[in-house]
Predicted model as a PDB file, atoms N, CA, C, CB and O in Angstrom, pLDDT in the B-factor column:
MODEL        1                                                                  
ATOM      1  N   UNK A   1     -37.288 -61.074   0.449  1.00 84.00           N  
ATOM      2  CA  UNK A   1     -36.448 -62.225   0.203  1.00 84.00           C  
ATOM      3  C   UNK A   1     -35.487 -62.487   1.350  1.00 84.00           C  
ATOM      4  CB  UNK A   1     -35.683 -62.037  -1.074  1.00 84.00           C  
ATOM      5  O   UNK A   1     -35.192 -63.640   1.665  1.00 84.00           O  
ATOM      6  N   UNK A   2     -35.053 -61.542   1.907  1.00 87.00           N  
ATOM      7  CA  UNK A   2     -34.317 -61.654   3.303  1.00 87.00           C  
ATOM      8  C   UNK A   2     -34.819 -61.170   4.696  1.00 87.00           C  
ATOM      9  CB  UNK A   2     -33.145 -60.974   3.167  1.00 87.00           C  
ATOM     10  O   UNK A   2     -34.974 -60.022   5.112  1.00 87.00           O  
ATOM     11  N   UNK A   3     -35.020 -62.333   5.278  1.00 86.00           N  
ATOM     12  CA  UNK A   3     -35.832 -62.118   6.261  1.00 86.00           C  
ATOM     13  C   UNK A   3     -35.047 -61.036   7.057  1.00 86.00           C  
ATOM     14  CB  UNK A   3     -36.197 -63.407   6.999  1.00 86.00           C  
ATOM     15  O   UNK A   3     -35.548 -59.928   7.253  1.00 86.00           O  
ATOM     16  N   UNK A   4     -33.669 -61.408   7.565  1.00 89.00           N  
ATOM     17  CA  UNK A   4     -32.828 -60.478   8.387  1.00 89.00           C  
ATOM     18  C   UNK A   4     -32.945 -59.231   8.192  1.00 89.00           C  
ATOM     19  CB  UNK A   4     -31.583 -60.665   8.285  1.00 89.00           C  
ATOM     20  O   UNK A   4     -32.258 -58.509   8.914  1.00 89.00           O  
ATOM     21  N   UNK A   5     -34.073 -58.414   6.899  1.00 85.00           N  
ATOM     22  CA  UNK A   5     -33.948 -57.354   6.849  1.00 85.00           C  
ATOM     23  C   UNK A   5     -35.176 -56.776   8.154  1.00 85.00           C  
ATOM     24  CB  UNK A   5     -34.037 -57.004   5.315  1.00 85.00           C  
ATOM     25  O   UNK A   5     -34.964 -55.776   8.840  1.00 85.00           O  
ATOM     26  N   UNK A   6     -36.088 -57.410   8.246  1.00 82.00           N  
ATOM     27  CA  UNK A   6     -37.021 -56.882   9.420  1.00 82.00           C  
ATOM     28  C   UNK A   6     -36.912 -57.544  10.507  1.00 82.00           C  
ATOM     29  CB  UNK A   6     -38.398 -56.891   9.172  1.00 82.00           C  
ATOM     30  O   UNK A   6     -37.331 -57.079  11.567  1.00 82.00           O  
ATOM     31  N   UNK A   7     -36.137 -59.136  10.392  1.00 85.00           N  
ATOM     32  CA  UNK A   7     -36.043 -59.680  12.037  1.00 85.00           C  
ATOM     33  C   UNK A   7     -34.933 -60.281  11.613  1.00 85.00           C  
ATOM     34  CB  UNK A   7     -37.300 -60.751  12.881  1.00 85.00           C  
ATOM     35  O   UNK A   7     -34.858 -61.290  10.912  1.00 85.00           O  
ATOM     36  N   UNK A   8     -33.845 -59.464  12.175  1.00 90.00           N  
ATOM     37  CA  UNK A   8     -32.025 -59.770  11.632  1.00 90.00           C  
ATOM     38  C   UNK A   8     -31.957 -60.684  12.888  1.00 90.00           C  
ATOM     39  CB  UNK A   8     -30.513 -58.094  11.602  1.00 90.00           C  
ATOM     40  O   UNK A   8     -31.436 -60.019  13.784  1.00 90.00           O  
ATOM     41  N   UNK A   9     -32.278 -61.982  13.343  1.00 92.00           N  
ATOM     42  CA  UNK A   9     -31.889 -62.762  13.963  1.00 92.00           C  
ATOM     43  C   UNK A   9     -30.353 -63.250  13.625  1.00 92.00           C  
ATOM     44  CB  UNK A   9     -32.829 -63.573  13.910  1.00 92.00           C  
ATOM     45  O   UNK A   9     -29.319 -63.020  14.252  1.00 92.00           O  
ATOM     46  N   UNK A  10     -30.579 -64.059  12.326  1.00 95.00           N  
ATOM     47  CA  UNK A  10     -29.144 -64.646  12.261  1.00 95.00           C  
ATOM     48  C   UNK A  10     -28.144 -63.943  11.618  1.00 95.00           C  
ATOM     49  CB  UNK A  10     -29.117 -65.857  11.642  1.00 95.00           C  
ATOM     50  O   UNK A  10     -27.135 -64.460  11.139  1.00 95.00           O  
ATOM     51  N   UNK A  11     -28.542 -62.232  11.601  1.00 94.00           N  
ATOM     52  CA  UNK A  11     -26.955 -60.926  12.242  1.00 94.00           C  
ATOM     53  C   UNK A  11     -26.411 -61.185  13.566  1.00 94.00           C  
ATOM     54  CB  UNK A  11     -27.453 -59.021  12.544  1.00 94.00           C  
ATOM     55  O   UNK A  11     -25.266 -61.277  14.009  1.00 94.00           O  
ATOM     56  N   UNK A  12     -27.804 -61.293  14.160  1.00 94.00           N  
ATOM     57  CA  UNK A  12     -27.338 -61.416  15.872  1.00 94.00           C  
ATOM     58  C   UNK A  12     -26.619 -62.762  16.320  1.00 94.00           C  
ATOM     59  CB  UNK A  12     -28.773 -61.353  16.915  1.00 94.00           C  
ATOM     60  O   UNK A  12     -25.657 -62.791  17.088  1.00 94.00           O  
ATOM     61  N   UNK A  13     -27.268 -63.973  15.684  1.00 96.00           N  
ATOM     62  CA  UNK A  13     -26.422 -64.938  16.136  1.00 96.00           C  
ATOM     63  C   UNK A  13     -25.197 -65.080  15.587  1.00 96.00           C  
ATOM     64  CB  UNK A  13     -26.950 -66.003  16.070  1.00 96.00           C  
ATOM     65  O   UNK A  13     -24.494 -65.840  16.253  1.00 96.00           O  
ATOM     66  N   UNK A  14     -24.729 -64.683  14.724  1.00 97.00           N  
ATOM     67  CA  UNK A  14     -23.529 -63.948  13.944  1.00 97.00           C  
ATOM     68  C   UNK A  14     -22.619 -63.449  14.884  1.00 97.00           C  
ATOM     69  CB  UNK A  14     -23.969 -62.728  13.034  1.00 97.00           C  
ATOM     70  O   UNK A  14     -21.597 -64.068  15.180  1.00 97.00           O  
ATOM     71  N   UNK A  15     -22.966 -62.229  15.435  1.00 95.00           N  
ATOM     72  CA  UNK A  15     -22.687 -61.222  16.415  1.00 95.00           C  
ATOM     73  C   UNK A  15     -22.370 -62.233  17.599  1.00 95.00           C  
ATOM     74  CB  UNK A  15     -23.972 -60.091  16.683  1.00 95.00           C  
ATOM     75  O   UNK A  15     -21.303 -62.169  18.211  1.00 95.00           O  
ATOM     76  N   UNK A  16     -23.235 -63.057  17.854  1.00 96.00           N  
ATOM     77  CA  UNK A  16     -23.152 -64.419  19.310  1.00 96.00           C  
ATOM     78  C   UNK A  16     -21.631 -65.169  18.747  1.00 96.00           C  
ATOM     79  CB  UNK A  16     -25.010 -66.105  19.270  1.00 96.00           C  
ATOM     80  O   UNK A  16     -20.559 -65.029  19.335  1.00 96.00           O  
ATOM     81  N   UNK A  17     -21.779 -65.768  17.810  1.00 97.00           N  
ATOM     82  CA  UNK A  17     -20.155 -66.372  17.185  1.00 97.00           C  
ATOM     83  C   UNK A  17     -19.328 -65.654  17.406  1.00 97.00           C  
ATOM     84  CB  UNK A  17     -19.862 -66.592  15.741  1.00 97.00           C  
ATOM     85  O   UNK A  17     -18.468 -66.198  18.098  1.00 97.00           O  
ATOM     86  N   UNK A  18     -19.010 -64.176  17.062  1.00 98.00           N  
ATOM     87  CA  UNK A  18     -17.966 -63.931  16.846  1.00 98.00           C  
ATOM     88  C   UNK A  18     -17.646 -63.408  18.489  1.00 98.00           C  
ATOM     89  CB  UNK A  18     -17.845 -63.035  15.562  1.00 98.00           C  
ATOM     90  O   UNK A  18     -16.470 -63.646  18.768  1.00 98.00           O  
ATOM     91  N   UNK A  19     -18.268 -62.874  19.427  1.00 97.00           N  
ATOM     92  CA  UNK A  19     -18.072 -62.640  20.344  1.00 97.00           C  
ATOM     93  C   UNK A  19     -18.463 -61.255  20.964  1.00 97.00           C  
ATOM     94  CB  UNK A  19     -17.095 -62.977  20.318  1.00 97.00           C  
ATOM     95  O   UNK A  19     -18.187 -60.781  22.066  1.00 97.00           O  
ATOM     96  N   UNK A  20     -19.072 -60.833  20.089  1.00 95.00           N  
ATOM     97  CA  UNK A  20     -19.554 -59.592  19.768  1.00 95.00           C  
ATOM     98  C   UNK A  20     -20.294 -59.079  20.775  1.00 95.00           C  
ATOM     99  CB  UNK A  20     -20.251 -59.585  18.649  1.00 95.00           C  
ATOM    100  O   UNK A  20     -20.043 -58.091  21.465  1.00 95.00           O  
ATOM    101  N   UNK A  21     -21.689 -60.174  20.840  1.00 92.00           N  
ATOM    102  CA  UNK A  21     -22.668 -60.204  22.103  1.00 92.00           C  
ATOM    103  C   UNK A  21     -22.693 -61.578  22.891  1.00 92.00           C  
ATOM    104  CB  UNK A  21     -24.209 -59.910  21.610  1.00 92.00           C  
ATOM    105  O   UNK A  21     -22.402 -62.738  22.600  1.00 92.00           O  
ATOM    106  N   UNK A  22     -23.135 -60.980  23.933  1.00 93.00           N  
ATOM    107  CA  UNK A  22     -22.662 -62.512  24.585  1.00 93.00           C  
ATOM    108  C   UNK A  22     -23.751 -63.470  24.609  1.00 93.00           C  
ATOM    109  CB  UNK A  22     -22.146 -62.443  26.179  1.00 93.00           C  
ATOM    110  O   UNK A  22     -23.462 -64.645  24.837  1.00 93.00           O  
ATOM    111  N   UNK A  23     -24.977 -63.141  24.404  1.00 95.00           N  
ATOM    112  CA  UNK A  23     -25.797 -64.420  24.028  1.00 95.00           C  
ATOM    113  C   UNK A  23     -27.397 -63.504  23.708  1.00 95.00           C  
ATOM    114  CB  UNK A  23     -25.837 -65.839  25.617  1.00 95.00           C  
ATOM    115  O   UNK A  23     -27.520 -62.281  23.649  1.00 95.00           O  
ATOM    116  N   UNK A  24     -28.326 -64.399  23.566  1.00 95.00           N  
ATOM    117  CA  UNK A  24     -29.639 -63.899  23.085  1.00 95.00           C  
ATOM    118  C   UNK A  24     -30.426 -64.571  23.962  1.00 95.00           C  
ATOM    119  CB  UNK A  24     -30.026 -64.142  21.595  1.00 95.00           C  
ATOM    120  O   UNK A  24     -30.139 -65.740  24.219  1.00 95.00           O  
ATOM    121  N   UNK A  25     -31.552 -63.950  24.569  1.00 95.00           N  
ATOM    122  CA  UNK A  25     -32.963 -64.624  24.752  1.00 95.00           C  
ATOM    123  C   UNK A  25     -33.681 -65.899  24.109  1.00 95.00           C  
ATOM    124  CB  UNK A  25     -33.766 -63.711  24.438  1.00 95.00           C  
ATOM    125  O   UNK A  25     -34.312 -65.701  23.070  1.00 95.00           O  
ATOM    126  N   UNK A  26     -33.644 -67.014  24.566  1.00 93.00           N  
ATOM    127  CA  UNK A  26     -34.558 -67.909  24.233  1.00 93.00           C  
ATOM    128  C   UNK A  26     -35.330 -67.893  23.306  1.00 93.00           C  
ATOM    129  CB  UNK A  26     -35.146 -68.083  24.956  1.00 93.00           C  
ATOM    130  O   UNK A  26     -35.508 -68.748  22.439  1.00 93.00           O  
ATOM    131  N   UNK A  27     -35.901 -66.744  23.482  1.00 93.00           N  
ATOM    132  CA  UNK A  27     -37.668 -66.545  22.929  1.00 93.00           C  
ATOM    133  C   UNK A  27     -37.213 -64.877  22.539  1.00 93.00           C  
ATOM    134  CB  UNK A  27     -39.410 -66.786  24.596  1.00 93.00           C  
ATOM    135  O   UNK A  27     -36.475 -64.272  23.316  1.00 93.00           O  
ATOM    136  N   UNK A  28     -37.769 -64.161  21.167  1.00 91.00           N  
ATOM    137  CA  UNK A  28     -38.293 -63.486  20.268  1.00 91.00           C  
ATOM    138  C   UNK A  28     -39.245 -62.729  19.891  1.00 91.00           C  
ATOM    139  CB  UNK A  28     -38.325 -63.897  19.818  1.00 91.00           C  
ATOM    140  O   UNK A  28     -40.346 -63.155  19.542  1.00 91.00           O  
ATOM    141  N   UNK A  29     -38.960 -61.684  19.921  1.00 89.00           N  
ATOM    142  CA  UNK A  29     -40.603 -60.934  19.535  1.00 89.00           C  
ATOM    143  C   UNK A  29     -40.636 -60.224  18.574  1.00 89.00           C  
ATOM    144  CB  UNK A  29     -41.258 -59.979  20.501  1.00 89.00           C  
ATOM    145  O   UNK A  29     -39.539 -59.915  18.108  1.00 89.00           O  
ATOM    146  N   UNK A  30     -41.760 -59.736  17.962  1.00 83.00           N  
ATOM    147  CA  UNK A  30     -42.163 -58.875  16.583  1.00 83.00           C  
ATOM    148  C   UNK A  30     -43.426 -58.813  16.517  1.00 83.00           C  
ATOM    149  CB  UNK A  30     -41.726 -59.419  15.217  1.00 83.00           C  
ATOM    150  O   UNK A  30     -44.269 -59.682  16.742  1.00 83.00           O  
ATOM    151  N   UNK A  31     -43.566 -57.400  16.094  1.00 79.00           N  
ATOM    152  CA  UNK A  31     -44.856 -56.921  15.976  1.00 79.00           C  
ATOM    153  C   UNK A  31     -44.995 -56.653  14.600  1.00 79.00           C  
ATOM    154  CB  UNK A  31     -45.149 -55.769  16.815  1.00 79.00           C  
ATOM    155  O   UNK A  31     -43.939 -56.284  14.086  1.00 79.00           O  
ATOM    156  N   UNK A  32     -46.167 -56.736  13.680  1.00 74.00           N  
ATOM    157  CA  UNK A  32     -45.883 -56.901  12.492  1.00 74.00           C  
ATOM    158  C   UNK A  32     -47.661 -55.641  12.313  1.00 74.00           C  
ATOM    159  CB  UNK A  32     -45.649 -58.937  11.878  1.00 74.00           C  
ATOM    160  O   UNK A  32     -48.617 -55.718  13.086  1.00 74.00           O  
ATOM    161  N   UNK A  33     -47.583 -54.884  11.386  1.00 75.00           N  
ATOM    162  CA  UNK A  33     -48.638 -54.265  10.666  1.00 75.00           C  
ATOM    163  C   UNK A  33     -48.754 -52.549  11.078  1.00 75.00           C  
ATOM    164  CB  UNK A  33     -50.044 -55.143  11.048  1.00 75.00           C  
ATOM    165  O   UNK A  33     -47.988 -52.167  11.962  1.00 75.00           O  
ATOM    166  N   UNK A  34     -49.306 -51.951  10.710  1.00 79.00           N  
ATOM    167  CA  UNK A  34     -49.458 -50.659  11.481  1.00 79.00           C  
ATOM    168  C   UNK A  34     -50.679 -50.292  12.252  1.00 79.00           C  
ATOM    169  CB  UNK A  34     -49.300 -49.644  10.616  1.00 79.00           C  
ATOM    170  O   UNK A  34     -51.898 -50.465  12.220  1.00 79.00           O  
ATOM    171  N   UNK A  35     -49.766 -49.706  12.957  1.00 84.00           N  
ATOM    172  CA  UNK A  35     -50.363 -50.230  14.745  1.00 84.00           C  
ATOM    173  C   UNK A  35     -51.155 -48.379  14.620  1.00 84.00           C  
ATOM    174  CB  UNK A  35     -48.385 -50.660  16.714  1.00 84.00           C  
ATOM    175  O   UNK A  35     -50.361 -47.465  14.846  1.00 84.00           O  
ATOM    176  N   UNK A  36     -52.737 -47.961  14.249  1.00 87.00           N  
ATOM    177  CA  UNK A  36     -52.862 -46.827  15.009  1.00 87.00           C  
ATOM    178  C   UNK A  36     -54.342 -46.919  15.469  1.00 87.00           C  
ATOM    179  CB  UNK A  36     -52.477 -45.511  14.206  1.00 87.00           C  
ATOM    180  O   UNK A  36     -54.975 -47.975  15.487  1.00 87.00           O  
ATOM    181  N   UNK A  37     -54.907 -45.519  15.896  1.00 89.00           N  
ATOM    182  CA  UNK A  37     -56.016 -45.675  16.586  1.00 89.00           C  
ATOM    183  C   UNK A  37     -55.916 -46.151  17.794  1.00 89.00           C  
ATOM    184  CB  UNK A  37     -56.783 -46.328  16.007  1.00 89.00           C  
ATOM    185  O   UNK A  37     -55.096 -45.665  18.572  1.00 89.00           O  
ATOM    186  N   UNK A  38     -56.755 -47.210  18.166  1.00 89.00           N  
ATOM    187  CA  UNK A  38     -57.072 -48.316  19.757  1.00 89.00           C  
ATOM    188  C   UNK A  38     -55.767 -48.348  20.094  1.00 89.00           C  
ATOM    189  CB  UNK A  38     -57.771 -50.200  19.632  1.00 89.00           C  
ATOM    190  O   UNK A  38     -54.997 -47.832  20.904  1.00 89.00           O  
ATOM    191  N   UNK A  39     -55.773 -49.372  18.920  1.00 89.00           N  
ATOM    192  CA  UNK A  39     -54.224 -50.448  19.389  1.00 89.00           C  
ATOM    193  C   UNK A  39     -53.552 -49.632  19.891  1.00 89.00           C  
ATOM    194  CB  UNK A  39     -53.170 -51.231  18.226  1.00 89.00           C  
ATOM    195  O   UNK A  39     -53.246 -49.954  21.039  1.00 89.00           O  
ATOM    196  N   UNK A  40     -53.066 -48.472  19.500  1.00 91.00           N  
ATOM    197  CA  UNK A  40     -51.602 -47.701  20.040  1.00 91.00           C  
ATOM    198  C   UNK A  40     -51.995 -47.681  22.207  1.00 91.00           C  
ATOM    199  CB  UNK A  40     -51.526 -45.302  18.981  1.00 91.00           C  
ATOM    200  O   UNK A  40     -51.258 -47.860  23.177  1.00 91.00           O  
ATOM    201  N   UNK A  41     -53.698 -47.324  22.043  1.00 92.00           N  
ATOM    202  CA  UNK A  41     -53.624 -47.775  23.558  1.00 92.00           C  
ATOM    203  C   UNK A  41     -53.299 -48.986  24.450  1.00 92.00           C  
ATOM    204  CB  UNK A  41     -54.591 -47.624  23.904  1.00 92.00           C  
ATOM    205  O   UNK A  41     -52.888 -49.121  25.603  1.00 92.00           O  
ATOM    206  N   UNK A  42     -53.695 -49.914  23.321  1.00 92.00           N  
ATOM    207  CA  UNK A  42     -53.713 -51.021  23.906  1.00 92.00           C  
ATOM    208  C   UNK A  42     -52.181 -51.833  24.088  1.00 92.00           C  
ATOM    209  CB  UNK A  42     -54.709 -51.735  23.142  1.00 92.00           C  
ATOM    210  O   UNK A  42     -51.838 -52.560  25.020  1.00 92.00           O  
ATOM    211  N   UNK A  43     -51.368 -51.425  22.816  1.00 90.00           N  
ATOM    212  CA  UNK A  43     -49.998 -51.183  22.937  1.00 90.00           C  
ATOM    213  C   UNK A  43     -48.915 -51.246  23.837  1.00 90.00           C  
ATOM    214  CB  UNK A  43     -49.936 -50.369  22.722  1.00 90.00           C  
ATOM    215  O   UNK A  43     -47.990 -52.047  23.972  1.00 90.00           O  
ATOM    216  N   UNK A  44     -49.465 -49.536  24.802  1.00 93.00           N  
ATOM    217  CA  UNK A  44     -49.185 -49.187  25.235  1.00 93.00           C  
ATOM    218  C   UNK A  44     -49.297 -49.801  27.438  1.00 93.00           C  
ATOM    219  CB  UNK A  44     -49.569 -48.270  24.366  1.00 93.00           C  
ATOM    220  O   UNK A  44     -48.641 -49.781  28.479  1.00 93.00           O  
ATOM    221  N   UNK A  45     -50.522 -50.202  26.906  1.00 95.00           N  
ATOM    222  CA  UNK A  45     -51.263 -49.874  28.562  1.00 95.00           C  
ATOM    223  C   UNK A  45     -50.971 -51.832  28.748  1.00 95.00           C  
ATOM    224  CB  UNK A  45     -53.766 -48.992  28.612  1.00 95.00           C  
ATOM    225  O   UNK A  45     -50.808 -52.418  29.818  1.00 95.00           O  
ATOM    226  N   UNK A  46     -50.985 -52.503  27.255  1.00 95.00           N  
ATOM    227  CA  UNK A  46     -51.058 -53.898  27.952  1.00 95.00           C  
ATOM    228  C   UNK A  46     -49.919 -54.481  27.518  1.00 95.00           C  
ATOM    229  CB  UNK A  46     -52.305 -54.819  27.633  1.00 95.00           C  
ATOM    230  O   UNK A  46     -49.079 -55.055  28.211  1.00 95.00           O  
ATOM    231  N   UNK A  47     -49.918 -54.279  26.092  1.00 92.00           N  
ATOM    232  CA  UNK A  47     -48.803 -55.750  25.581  1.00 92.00           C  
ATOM    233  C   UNK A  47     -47.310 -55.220  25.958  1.00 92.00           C  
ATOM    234  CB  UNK A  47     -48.812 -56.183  23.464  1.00 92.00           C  
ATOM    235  O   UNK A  47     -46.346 -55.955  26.173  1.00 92.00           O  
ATOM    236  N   UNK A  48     -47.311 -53.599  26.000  1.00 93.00           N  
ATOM    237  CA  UNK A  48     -45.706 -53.389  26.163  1.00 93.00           C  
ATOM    238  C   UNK A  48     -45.341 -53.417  27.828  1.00 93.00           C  
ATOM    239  CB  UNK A  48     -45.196 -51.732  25.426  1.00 93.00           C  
ATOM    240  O   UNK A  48     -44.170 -53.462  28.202  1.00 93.00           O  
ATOM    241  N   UNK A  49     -46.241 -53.391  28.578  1.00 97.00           N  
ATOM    242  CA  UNK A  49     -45.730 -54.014  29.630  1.00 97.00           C  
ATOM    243  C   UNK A  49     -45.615 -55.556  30.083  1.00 97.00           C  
ATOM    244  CB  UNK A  49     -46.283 -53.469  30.398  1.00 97.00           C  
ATOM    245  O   UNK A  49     -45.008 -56.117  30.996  1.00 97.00           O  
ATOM    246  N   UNK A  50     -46.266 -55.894  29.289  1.00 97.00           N  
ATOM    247  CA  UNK A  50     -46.139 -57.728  29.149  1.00 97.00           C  
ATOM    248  C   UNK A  50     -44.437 -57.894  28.347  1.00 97.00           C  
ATOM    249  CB  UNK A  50     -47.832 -58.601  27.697  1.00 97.00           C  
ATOM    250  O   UNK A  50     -43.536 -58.405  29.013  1.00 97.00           O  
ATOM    251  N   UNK A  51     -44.265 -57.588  27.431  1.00 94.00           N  
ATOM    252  CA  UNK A  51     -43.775 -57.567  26.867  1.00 94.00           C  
ATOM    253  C   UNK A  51     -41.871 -57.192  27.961  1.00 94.00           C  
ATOM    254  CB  UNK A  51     -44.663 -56.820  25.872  1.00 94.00           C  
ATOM    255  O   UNK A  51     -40.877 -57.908  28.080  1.00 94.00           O  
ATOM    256  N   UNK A  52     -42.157 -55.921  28.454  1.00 95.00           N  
ATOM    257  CA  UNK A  52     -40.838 -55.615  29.388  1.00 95.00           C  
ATOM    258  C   UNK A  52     -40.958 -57.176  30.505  1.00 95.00           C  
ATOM    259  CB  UNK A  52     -41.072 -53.674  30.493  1.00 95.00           C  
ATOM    260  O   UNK A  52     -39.972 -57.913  30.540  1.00 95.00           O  
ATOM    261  N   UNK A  53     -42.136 -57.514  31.293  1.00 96.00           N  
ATOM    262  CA  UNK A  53     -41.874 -58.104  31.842  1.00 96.00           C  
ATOM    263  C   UNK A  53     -41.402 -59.581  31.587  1.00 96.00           C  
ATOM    264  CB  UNK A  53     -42.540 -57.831  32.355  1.00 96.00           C  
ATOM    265  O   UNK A  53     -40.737 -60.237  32.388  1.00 96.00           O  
ATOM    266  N   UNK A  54     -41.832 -60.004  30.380  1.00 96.00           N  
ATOM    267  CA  UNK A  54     -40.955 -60.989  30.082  1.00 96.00           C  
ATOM    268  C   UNK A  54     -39.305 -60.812  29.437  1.00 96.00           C  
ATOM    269  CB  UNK A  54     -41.751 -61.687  29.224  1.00 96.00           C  
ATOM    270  O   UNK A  54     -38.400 -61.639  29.321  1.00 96.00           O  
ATOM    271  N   UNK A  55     -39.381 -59.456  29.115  1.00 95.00           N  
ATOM    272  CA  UNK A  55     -37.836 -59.684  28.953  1.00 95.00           C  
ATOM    273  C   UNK A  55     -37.131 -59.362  30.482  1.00 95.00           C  
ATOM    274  CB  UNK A  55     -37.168 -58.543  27.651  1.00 95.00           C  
ATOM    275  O   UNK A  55     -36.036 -59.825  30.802  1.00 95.00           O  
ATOM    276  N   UNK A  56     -37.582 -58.884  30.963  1.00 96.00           N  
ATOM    277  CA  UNK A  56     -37.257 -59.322  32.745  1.00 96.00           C  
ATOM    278  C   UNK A  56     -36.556 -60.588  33.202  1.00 96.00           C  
ATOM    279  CB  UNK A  56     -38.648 -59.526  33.570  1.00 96.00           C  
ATOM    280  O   UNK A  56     -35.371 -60.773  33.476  1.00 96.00           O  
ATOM    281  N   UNK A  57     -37.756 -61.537  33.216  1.00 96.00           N  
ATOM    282  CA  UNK A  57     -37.827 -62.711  33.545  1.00 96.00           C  
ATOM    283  C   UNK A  57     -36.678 -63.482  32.820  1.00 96.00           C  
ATOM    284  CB  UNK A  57     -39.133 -63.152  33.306  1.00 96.00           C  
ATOM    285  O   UNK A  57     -36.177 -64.526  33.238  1.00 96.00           O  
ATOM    286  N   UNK A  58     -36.307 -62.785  31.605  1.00 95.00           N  
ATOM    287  CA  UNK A  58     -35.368 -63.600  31.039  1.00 95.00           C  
ATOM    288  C   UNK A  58     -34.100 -62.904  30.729  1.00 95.00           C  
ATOM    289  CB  UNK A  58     -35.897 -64.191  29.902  1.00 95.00           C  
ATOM    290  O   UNK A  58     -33.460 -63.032  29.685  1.00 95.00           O  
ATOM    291  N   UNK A  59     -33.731 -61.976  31.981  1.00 94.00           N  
ATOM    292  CA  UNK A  59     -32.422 -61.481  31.884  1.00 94.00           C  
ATOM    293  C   UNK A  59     -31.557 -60.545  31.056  1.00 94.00           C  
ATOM    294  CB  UNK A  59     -31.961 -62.289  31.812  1.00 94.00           C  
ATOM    295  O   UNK A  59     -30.347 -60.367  30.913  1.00 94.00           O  
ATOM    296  N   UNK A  60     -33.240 -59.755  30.323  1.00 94.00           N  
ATOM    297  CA  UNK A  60     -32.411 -59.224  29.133  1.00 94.00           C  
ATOM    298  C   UNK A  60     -31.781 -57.939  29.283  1.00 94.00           C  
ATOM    299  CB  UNK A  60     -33.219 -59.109  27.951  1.00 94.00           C  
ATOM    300  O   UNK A  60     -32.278 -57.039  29.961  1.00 94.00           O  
ATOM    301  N   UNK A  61     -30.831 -57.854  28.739  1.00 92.00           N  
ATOM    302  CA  UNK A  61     -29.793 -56.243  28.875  1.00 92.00           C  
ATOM    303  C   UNK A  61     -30.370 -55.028  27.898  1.00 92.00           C  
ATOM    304  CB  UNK A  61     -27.878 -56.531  28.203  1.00 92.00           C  
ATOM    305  O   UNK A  61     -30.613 -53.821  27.912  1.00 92.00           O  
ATOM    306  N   UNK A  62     -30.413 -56.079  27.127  1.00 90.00           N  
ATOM    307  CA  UNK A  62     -30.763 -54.934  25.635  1.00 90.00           C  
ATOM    308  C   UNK A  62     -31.602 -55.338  24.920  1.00 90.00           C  
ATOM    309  CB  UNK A  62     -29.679 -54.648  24.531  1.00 90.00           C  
ATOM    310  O   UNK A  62     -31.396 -56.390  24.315  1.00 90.00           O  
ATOM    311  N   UNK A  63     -32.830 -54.628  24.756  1.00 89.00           N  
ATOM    312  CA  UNK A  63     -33.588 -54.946  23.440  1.00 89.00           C  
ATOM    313  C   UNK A  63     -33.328 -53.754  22.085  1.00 89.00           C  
ATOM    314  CB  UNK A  63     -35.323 -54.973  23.903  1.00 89.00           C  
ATOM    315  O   UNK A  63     -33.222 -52.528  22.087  1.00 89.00           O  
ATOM    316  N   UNK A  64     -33.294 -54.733  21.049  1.00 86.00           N  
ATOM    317  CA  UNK A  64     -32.701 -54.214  19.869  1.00 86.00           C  
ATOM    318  C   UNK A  64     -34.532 -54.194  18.846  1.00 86.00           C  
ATOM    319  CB  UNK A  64     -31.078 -55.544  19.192  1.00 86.00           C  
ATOM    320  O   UNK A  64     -35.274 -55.134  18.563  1.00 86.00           O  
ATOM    321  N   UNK A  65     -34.694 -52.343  18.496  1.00 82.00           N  
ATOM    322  CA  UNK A  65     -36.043 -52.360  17.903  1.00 82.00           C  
ATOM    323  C   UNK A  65     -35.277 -52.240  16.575  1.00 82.00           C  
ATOM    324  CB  UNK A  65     -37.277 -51.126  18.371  1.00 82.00           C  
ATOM    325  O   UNK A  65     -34.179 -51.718  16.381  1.00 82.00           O  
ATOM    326  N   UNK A  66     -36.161 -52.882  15.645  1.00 77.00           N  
ATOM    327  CA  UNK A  66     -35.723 -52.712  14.210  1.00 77.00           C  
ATOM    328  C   UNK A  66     -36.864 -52.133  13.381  1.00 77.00           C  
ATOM    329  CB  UNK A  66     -35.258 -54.094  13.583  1.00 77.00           C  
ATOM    330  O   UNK A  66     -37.173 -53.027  12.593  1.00 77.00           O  
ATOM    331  N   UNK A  67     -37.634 -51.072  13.180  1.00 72.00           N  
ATOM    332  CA  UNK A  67     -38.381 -50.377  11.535  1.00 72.00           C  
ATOM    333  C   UNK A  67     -38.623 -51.484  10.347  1.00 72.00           C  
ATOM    334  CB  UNK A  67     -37.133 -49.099  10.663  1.00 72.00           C  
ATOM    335  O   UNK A  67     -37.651 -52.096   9.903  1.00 72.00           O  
ATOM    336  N   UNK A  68     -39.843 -51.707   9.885  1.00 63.00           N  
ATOM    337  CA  UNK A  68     -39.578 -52.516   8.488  1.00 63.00           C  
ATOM    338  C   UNK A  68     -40.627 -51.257   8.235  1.00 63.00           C  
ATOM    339  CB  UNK A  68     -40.005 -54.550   8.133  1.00 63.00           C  
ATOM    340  O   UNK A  68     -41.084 -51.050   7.111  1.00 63.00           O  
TER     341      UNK A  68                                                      
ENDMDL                                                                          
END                                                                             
């Protein structure tokens, strides 16, 4: 019923109001299902370096992982 419990976006833009953090990335990510076998290679060797390099490109300080 609450999304913010697995992708707490609007905690963070919360956090952006009050002054907390100073701003967010454009663009968003989430990985959704359980990831084993292949994937964990594929994970590993493709999307999570895609993945750093676009938060690169877009200046990011901190990525925040959240567990559902």
């Amino acid at each position: 019923r609450d999304f913010n419990i697995v992708f707490p976006l609007d905690r963070f833009r919360e956090l952006v109001s009050r002054g907390i953090v100073g701003a967010l990335t454009p663009v968003h990510f989430s990985f959704m299902g359980h990831i084993d076998g292949p994937h964990i290679r594929t994970l590993q060797e493709h999307i999570a370096p895609q993945l750093v390099q676009a938060l690169k490109r877009m200046h990011a300080d901190v990525a925040f992982l959240t567990p559902a």
